[in-house]
C-alpha positions in Angstrom: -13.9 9.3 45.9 -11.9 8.8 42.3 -11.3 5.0 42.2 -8.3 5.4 40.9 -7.7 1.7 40.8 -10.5 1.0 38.7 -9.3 3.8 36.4 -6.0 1.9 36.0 -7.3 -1.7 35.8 -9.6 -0.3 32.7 -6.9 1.5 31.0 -4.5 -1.3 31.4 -7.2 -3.3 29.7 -7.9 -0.5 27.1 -3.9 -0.7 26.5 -4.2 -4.5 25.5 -7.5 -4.7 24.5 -6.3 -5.0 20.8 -3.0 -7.3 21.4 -3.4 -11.1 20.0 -1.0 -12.7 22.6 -0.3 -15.9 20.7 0.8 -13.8 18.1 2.6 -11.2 20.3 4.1 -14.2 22.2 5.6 -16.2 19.2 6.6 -12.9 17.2 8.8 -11.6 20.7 10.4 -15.4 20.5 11.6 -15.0 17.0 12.5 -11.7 18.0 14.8 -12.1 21.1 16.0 -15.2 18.8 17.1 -12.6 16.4 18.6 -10.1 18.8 20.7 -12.7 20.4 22.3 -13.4 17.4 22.6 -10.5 16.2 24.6 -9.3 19.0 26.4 -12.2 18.3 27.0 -11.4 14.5 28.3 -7.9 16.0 30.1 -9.0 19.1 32.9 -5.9 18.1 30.4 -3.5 17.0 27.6 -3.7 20.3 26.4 -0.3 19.3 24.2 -2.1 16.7 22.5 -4.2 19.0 21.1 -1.4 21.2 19.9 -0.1 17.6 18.1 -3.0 16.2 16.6 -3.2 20.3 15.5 0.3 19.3 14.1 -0.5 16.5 12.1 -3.4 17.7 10.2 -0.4 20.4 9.3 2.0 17.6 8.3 -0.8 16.0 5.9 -2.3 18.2 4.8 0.6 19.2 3.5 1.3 15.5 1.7 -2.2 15.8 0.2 -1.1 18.8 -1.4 2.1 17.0 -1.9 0.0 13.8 -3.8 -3.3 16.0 -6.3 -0.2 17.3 -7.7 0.3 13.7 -10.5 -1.3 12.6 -10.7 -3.1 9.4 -13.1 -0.7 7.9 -10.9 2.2 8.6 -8.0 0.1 7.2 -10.1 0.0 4.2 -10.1 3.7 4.0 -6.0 4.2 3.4 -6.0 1.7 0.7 -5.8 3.9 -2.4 -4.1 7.0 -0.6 -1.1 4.7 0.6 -1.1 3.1 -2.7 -0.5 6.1 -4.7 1.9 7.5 -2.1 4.2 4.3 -3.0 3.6 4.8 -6.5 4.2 8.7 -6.1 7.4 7.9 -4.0 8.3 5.0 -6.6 8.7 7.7 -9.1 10.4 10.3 -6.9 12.9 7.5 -6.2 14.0 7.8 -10.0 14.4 11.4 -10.1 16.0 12.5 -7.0 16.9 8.7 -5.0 20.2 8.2 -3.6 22.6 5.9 -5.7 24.1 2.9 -3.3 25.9 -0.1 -4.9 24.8 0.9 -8.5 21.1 0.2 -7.3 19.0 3.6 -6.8 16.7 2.2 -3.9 16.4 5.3 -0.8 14.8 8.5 -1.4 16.5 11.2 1.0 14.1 13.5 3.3 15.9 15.6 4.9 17.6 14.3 8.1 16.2 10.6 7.5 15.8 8.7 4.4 13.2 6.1 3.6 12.9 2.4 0.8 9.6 3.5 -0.9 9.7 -0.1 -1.8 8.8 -1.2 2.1 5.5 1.0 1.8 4.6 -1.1 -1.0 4.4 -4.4 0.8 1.3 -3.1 2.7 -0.3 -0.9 0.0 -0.3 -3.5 -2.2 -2.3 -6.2 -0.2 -4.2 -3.6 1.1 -4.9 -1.9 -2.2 -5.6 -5.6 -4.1 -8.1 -6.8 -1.0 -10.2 -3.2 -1.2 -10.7 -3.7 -4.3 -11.9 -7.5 -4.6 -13.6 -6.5 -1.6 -15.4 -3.9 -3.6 -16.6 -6.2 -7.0 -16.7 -9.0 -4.3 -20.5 -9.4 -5.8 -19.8 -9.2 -9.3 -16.2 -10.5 -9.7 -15.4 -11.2 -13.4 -12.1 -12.1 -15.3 -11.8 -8.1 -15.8 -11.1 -7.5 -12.2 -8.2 -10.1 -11.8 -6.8 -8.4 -15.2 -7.5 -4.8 -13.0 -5.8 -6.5 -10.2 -2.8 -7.6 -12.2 -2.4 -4.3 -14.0 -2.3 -3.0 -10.4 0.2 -5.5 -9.4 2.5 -5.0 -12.3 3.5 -1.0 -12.1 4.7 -1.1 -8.8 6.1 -4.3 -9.7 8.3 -3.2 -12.3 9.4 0.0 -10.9 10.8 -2.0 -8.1 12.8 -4.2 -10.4 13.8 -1.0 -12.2 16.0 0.5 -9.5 16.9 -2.7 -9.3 15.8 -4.4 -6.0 14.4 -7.9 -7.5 14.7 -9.3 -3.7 11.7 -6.9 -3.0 10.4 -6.7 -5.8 9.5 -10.5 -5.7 8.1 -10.1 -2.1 5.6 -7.5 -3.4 4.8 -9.6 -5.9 4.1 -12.3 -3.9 1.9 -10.8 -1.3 0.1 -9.2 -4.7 -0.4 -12.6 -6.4 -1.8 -14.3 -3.1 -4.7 -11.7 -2.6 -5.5 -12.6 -6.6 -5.2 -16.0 -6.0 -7.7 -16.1 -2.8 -9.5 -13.4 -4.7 -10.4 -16.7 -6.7 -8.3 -17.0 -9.4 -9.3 -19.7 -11.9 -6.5 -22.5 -11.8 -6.5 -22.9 -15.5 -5.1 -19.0 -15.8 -2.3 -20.1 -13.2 -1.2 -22.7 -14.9 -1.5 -20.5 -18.6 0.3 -18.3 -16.5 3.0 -21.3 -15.4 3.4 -22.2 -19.1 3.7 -18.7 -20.6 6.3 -17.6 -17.8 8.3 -21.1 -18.8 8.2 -19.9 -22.4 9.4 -16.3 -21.9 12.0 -17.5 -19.5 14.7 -17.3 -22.4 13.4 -12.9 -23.0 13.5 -12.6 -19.2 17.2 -14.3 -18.8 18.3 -11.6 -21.2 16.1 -8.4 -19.4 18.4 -9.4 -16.1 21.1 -7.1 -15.0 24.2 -9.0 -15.4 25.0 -9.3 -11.8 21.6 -11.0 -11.5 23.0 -13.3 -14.2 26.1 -14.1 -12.6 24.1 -14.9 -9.2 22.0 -17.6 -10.7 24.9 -19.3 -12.5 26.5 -19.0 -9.2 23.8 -20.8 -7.6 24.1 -23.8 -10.2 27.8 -23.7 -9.4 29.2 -21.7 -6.8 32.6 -22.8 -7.5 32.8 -21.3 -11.0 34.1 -18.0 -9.2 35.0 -18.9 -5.6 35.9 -15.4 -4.5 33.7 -13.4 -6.5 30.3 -13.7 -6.4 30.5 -17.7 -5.6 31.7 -16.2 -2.1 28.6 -15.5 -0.3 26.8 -18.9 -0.8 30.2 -20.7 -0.2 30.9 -19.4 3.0 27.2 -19.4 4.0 27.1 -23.0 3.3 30.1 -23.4 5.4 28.6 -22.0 8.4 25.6 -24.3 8.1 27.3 -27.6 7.7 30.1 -26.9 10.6 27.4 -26.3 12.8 26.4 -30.0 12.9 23.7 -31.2 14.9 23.8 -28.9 17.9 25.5 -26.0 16.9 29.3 -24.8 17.8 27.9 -22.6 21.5 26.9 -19.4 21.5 29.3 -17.0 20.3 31.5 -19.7 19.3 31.0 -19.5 15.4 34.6 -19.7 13.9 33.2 -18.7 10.2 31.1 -16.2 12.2 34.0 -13.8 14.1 36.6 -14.7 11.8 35.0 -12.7 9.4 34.1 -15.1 6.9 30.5 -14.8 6.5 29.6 -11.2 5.0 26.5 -8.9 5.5 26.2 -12.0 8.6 24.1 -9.2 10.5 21.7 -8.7 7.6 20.8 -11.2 4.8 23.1 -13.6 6.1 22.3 -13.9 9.4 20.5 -17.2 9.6 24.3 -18.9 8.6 25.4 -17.0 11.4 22.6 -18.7 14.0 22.8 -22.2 12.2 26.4 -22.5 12.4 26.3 -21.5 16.5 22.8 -23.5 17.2 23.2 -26.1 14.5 20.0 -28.8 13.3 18.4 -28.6 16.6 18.6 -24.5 16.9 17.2 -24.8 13.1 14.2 -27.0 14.0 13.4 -24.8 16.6 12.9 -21.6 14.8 11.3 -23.1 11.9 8.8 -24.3 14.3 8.1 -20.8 15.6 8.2 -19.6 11.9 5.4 -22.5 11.7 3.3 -21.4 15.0 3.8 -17.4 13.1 1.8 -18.9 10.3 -0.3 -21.2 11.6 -1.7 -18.4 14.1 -2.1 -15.8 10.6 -3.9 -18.5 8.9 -5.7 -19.2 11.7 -6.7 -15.3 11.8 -7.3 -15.6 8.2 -10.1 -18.0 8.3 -12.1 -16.7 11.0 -12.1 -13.1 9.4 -16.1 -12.0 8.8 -15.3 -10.2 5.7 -13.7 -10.8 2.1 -11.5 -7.3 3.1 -10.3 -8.8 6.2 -9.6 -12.8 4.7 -7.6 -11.8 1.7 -5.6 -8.8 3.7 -4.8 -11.6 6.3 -3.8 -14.8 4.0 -1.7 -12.4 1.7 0.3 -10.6 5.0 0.6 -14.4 6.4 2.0 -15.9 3.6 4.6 -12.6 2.7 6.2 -13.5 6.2 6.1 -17.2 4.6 7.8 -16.2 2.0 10.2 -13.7 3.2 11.7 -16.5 5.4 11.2 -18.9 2.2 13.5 -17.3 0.2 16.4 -15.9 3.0 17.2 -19.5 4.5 17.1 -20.6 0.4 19.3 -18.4 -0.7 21.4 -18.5 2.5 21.5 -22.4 1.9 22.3 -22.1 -1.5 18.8 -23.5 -3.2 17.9 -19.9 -4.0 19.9 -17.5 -6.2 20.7 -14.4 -3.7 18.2 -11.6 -4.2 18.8 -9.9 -0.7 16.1 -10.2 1.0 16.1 -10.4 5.0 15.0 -12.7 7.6 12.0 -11.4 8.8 12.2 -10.4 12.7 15.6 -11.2 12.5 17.8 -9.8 10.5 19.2 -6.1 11.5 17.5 -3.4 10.1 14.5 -0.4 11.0 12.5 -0.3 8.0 11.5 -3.4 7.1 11.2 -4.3 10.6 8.4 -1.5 10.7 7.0 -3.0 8.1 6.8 -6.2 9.3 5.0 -5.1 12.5 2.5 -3.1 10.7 1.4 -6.6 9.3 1.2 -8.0 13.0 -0.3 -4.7 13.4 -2.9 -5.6 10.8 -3.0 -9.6 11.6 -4.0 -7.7 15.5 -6.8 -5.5 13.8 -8.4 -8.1 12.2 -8.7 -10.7 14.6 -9.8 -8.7 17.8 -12.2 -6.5 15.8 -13.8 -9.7 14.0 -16.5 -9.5 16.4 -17.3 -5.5 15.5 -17.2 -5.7 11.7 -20.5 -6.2 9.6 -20.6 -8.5 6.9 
């Protein structure tokens, strides 16, 4: 007789076999965090809660598939993904749609896509194959290789212009040099050569990018212009006091005064209703999220697997960095999104095909030769 009951026990297992649960477990906290207040942020509009609730399946579902790849076959879509960004990148230029004077989506037929996203993978991914490669033989060449590599997709993100994810590519590219072993010395020539170019780069900004970091020094120079955003924001924040005005009960909230409060803005939207405390607690989870990566990070058996790991960890550090900066006002606003909260499919894919990855690495460790 078919036991049927040990056929389901060992596909159940087969099912989980690749899920980190302490990662799983703090990413579905941020998660239902994010959900709540986004159906907060759209009490009038509830349709966009059972989307983002979509999007969180398909996106988990691609971690799933992504967690069941080893390393070494993660190794093996490093180029081909990059130069599909870069490919995309271009195409973006030539035939992309044209939102908000900023030519970021590239239609495909009944669905359009942010080539940009794909490069927040391909670029760790392309960066760690490749120390992983010269991992013997790494001289100051590589790291100028790497940066070169960093660079293109770099500036053709800017270009369109989208400096919010532009920087956030950067930055996952610049943390796999940097644990690649960059020489300190060439960061801090680096430091010192970006502080002396500042005055050229000030004048190669767009002039709403302009206005958005005078803004930050002085929001009140134009109060309902683009001083508006980090007024209200700020607003939010400080009426929520120390425990928060209630659920739903965010005056600056559903009175309409906080904009894109489903999106960018959505952390002024949960600090005003959840105030200090609510803050403290989801920084904390944002610090369990990163302790857990680093944690991954560390005990990875290969070069591959460390700097793909530390970069994706530290991209959802920074991600969050700069969306509760701006959001506070410390940060110019760039547009960038609170990763696992704010609204949106994309990006949210994207994010889960780091988990994905962060999944791969750790419950394959045991499998992967050094």
């Amino acid at each position: 007789m078919i036991d049927i009951v040990g056929t389901l026990r060992r596909g159940g297992r087969e099912l989980i076999a690749h899920i980190d649960f302490p990662l799983l477990l703090i990413t579905l906290a941020i998660m239902g965090v994010g959900l709540a207040t986004v159906n907060s942020a759209t009490w009038d509009s509830s349709h966009r809660m059972v989307s983002q609730a979509g999007n969180m399946g398909i996106a988990m579902v691609v971690m799933w598939f992504v967690s069941r790849l080893p390393p070494q076959k993660l190794m093996n879509f490093a180029i081909p993904l990059y130069v599909i960004g870069l490919v995309l990148l271009a195409c973006v230029f030539l035939f992309g749609i044209k939102v908000n004077g900023a030519r970021r989506w590239l239609p495909l037929g009944f669905v359009r896509i942010q080539p940009a996203e794909i490069m927040k993978i391909a670029m760790p991914l392309m960066l760690a194959w490749y120390f992983h490669k010269y991992e013997a033989v790494l001289k100051m060449k590589h790291y100028a290789i790497a940066s070169l590599l960093l660079l293109v997709p770099f500036a053709m993100i800017a270009k369109q212009p989208d400096l919010g994810t532009a920087l956030l590519v950067g930055a996952v590219g610049f943390y796999v040099i940097f644990f690649a072993g960059l020489p300190w010395k060439v960061i801090i020539g680096l430091i010192v050569a970006g502080a002396a170019a500042a005055p050229l780069l000030w004048h190669a900004l767009h002039d709403y990018q302009q206005k958005r970091i005078l803004t930050l020094i002085d929001p009140t120079t134009d109060p309902l212009g683009t001083g508006y955003h980090i007024i209200q924001s700020i607003i939010a924040i400080g009426s929520g006091g120390s425990f928060g005005k209630g659920y739903l009960n965010g005056t600056q909230t559903h009175l309409e005064f906080i904009p894109e409060k489903h999106t960018d803005f959505i952390f002024a939207v949960y600090s005003e209703e959840w105030g200090l405390l609510g803050n403290a607690l989801l920084l904390f989870l944002y610090t369990l999220l990163i302790g857990r990566g680093l944690m991954i990070a560390s005990g990875a058996p290969t070069l591959f697997s460390r700097l793909l790991a530390g970069a994706i960890t530290l991209g959802f550090f920074t991600y969050a960095f700069i969306n509760m900066g701006m959001v506070s006002g410390i940060l110019p606003v760039v547009g960038v999104p609170l990763p696992f909260m704010s609204y949106g499919g994309t990006a949210l894919v994207t994010l889960f095909v780091g988990i994905g990855v962060l999944m791969s690495i750790q419950t394959h460790r045991m499998l992967v030769k050094k």
